[in-house]
C-alpha positions in Angstrom: 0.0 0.0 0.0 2.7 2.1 0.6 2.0 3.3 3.5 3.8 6.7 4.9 3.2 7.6 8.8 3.6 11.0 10.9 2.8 12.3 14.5 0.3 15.3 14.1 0.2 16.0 17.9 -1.5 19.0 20.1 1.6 18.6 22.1 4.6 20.5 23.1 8.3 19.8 22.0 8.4 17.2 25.0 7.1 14.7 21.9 10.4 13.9 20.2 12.1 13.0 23.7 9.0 10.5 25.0 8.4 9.0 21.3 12.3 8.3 21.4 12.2 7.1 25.0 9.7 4.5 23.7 11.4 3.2 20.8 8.2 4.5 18.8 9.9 7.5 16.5 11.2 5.0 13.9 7.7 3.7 13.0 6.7 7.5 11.8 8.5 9.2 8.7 8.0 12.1 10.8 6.8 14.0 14.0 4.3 17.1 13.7 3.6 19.2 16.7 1.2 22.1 17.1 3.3 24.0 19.6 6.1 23.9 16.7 4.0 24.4 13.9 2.5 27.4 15.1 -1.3 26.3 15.1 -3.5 23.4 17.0 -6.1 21.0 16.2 -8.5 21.6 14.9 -7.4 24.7 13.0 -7.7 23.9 9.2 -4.1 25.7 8.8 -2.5 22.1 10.8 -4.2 19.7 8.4 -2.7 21.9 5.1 0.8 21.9 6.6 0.6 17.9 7.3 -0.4 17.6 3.7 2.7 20.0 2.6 5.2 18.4 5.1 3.9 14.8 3.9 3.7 15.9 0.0 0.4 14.6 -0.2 -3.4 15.8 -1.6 -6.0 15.9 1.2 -7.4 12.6 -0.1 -4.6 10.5 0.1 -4.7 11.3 3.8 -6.0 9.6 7.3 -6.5 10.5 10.6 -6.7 7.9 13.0 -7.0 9.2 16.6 -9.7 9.5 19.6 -10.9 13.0 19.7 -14.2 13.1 17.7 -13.5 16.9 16.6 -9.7 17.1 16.2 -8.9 13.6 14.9 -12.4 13.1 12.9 -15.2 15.7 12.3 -11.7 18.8 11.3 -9.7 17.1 9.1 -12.7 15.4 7.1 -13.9 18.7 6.6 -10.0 19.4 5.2 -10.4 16.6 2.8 -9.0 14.0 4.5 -10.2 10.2 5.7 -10.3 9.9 9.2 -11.3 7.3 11.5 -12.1 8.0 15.2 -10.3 5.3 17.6 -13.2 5.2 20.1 -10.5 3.8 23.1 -13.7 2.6 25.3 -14.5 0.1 23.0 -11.0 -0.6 22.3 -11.9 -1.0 18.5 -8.2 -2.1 17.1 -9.7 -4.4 15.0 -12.4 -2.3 13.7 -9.6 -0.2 12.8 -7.6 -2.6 10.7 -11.3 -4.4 9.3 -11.8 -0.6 8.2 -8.7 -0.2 6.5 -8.5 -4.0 5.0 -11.7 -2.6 3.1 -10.4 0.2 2.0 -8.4 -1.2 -0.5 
């Protein structure tokens, strides 16, 4: 599928040194953070610069995260696919159903 993964966080620069501290930076192509990128979920201007950073259109784009406005209803109205990780029903496999139909 060719997958490519980034971070688009509401968090501060403490990001790189936890996702490091974790082993979990070298799944992610790359790491973008609203406290360095100058703007916040769900601000329309964070979702156009993950789509420049990444080099991608809108629709060649998903969210996957467990805030029903930042990481679903925003960046679907920005274009993208997005697919809200409802943690209480611990839906993982929803998830990867989801994207196995996707294809």
């Amino acid at each position: 599928r060719g997958l490519r993964l980034f971070v688009l966080s509401n968090w501060d620069k403490r990001l790189r040194p936890v996702m490091d501290g974790l082993d979990l930076a070298s799944f992610f192509e790359g790491q973008l953070i609203s406290a360095e990128m100058g703007c916040a979920k769900p601000d329309p201007a964070i979702y156009r610069q993950a789509l420049e950073a990444a080099h991608i259109a809108p629709s060649a784009a998903l969210m996957i995260g467990d805030d029903p406005r930042n990481d679903h209803d925003a960046p679907r109205e920005c274009g993208w696919q997005a697919f809200f990780l409802n943690r209480k029903e611990f839906d993982l496999c929803r998830l990867v159903e989801w994207l196995e139909s996707e294809d």
